[in-house]
C-alpha positions in Angstrom: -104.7 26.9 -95.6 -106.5 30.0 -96.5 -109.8 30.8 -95.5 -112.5 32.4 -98.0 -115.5 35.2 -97.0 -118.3 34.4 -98.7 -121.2 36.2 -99.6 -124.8 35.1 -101.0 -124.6 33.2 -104.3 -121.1 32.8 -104.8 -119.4 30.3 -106.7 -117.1 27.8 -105.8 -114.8 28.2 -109.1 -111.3 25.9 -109.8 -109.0 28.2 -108.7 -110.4 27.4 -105.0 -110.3 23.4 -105.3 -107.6 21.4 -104.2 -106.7 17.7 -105.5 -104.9 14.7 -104.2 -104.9 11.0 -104.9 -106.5 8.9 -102.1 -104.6 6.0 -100.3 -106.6 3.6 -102.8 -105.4 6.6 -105.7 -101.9 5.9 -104.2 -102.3 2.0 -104.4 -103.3 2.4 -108.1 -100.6 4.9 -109.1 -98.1 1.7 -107.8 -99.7 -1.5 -109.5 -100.0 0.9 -113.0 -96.5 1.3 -112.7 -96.2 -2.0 -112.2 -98.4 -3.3 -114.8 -96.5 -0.7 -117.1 -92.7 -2.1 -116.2 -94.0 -5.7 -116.9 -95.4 -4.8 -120.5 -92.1 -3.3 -121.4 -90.0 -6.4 -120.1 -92.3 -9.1 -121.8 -93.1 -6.6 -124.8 -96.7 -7.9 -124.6 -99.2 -5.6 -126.8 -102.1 -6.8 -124.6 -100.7 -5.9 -121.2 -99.8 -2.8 -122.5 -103.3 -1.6 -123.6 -104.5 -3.0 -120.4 -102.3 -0.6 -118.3 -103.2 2.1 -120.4 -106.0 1.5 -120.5 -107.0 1.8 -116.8 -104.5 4.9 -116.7 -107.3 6.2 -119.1 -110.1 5.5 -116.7 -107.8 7.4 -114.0 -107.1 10.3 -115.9 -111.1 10.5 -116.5 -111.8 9.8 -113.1 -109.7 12.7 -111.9 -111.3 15.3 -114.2 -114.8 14.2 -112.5 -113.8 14.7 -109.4 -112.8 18.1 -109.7 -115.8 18.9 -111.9 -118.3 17.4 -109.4 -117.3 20.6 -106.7 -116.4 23.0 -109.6 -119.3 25.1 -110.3 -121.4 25.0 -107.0 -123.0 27.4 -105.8 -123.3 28.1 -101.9 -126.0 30.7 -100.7 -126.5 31.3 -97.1 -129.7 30.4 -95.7 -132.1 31.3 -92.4 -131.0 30.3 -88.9 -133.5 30.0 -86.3 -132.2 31.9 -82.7 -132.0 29.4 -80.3 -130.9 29.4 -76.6 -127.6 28.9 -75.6 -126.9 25.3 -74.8 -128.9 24.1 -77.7 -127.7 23.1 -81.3 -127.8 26.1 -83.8 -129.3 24.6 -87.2 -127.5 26.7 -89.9 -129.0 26.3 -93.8 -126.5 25.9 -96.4 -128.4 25.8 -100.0 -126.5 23.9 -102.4 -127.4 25.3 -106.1 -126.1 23.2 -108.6 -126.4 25.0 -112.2 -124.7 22.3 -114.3 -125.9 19.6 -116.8 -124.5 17.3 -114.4 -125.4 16.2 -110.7 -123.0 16.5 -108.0 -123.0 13.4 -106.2 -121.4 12.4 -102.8 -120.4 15.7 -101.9 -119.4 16.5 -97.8 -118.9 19.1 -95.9 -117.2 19.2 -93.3 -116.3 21.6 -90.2 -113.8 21.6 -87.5 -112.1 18.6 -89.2 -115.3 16.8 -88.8 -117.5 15.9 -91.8 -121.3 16.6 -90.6 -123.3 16.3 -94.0 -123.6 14.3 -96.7 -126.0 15.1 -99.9 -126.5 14.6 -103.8 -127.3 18.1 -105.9 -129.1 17.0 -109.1 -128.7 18.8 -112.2 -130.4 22.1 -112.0 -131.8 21.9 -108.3 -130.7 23.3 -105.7 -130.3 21.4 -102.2 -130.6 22.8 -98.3 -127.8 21.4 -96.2 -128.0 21.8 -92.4 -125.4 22.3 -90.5 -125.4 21.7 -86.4 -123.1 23.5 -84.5 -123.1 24.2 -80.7 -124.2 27.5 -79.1 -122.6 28.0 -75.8 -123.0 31.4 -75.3 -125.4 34.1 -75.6 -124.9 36.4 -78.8 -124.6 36.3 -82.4 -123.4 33.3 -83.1 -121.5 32.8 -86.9 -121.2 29.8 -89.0 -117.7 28.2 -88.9 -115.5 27.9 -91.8 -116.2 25.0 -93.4 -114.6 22.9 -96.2 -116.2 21.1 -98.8 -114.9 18.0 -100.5 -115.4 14.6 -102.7 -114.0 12.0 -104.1 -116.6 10.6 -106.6 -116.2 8.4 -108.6 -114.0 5.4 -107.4 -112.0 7.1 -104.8 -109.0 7.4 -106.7 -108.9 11.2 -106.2 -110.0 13.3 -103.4 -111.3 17.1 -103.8 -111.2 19.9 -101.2 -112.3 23.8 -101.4 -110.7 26.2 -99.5 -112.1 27.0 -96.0 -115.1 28.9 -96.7 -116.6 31.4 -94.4 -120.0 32.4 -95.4 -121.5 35.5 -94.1 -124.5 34.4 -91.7 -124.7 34.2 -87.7 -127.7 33.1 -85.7 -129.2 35.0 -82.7 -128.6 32.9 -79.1 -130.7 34.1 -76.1 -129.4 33.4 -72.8 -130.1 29.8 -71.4 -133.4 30.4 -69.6 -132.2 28.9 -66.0 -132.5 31.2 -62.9 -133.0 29.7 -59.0 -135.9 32.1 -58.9 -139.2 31.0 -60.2 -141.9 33.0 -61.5 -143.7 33.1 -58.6 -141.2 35.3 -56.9 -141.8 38.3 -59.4 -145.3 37.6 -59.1 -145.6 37.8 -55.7 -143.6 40.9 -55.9 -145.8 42.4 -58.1 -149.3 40.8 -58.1 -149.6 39.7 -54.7 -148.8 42.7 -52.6 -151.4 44.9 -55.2 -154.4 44.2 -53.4 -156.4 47.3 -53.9 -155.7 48.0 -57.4 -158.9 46.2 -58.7 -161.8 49.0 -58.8 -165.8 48.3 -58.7 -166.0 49.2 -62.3 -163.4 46.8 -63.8 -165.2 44.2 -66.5 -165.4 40.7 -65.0 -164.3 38.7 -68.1 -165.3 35.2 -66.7 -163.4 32.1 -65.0 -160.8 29.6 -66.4 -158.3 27.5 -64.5 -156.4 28.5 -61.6 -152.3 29.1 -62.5 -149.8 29.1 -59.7 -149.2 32.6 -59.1 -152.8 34.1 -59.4 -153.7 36.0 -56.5 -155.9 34.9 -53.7 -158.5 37.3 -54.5 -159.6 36.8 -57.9 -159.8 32.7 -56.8 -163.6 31.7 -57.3 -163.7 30.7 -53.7 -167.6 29.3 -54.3 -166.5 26.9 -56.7 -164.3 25.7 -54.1 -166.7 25.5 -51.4 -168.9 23.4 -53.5 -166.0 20.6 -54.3 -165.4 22.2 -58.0 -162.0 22.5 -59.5 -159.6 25.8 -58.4 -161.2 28.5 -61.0 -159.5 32.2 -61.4 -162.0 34.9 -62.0 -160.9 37.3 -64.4 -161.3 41.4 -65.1 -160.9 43.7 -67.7 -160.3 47.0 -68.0 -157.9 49.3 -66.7 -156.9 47.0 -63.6 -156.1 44.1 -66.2 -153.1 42.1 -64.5 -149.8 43.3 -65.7 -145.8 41.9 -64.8 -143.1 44.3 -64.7 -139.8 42.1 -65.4 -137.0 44.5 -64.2 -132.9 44.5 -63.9 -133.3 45.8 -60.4 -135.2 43.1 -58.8 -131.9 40.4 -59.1 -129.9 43.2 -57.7 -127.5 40.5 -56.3 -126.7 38.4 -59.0 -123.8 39.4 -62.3 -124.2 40.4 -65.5 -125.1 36.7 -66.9 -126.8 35.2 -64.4 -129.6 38.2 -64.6 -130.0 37.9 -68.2 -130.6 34.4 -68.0 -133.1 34.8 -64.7 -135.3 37.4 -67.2 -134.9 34.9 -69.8 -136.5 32.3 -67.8 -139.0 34.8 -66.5 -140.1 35.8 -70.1 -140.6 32.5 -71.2 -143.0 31.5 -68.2 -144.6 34.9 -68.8 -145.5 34.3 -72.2 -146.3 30.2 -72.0 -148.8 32.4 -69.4 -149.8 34.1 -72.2 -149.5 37.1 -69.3 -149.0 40.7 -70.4 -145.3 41.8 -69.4 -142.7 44.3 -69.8 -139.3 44.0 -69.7 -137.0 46.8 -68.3 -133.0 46.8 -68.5 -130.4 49.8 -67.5 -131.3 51.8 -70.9 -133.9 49.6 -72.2 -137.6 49.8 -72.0 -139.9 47.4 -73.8 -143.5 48.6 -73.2 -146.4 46.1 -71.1 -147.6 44.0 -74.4 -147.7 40.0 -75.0 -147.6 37.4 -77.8 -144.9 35.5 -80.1 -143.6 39.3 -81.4 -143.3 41.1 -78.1 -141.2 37.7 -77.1 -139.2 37.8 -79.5 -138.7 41.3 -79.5 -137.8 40.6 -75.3 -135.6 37.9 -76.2 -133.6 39.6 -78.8 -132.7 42.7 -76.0 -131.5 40.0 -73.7 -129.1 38.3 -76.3 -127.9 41.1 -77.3 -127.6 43.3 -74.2 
């Protein structure tokens, strides 16, 4: 079977359908038959409008189930990144332009059919499709193959396999045997006269594995309170350098998915951090872009 590339917005037109009869189609085909060689031995006018009769509702029944796929439209939608191990959610909008809905329609991927939805007449519908991502990358939607058999399940309808032109961005799974701790005691710990007399003292919150012992609010503790961090501002503000060189004894993969760990504990931190590959440079910043903008490097590095 051939496969289609599809872009945005294209049309799933007849010469792309297939048709068969279904095993109940098959079943049919033989009693009609039947029906028909009865009529013609007993000559009986009744039987024989009978039998045509349901080969009418057959014939009808055919021509709906091609019409029910020809004419849909297919538009590639977003696709969240996600890491690898996880499900990748593809969007599939359905647009169905007719004066007619499409009803039971499938689709199906690697011989497996993984949604079923109704398009009503002049609506369009999203359709998602799950589909592992094992690997770190740009993942891209499977060919996929849509199909029905509406009405009675006389006939069944195929497309071609249809490729449509969308991926989705997987970041390395975020595993490493290193926690964060070990880059902050690389880097925070060992910096103990950094901190100036002038630097702003910005107030206290809750202690975080990984502060260092000098900014702990060691009064607090004294009188029985809960661990409190004292924090500064200014130019000696905390900052973590997440760097290649620092898993110097680990592959290719295994690094990229240590910093991936790393700049997920950095930002749940909400800690200012840079990232720093062979070639790459991503500047000391934080916040939902400057993770992204991390992650994205480190899927596709």
């Amino acid at each position: 079977m051939t496969t289609t590339a599809l872009k945005s917005g294209v049309m799933l037109g007849r010469h792309k359908l297939y048709m068969l009869p279904t095993r109940l189609g098959m079943i049919l085909s033989v009693v009609l038959f039947a029906m028909l060689l009865a009529s013609v031995n007993y000559n009986n006018s009744l039987a024989f409008l009978f039998t045509f009769l349901l080969s009418a509702m057959a014939f009808v029944s055919m021509l709906y189930t091609h019409r029910n796929l020809a004419g849909l439209e297919l538009q590639a939608g977003p696709c969240e990144p996600v890491f690898a191990g996880e499900l990748a959610h593809f969007t599939v909008v359905l647009t169905n332009n007719s004066a007619l809905p499409k009803v039971a329609l499938r689709l199906h991927h690697r011989g497996k059919e993984v949604v079923r939805c109704d398009v009503q007449a002049g609506t369009s519908q999203s359709a998602m499709v799950p589909v592992p991502a094992s690997q770190r990358g740009r993942l891209k939607i499977p060919e996929m193959v849509f199909s029905s058999d509406f009405p009675l399940g006389i006939f069944f309808s195929w497309s071609k396999k249809l490729k449509l032109d969308q991926h989705c961005l997987v970041y390395p799974r975020p595993i490493g045997e290193l926690p964060f701790s070990f880059v902050l005691n690389r880097q925070r710990y060992q910096d103990r006269g950094t901190r100036t007399e002038g630097d702003d003292f910005l107030g206290l919150r809750a202690y975080r594995p990984g502060d260092p012992p000098r900014h702990i609010h060691w009064k607090a503790v004294a009188r029985g309170q809960v661990l409190l961090t004292k924090e500064f501002g200014g130019a000696g503000q905390d900052t973590v350098n997440l760097d290649w060189d620092l898993l110097g004894d680990m592959d290719k993969e295994a690094r990229l998915s240590q910093l991936c760990r790393w700049v997920v504990d950095a930002h749940n931190a909400d800690l200012h951090y840079s990232l720093h590959l062979p070639g790459i440079n991503l500047p000391v910043d934080h916040g939902d872009t400057h993770q992204r903008r991390c992650l994205n490097r480190l899927a596709l590095y």
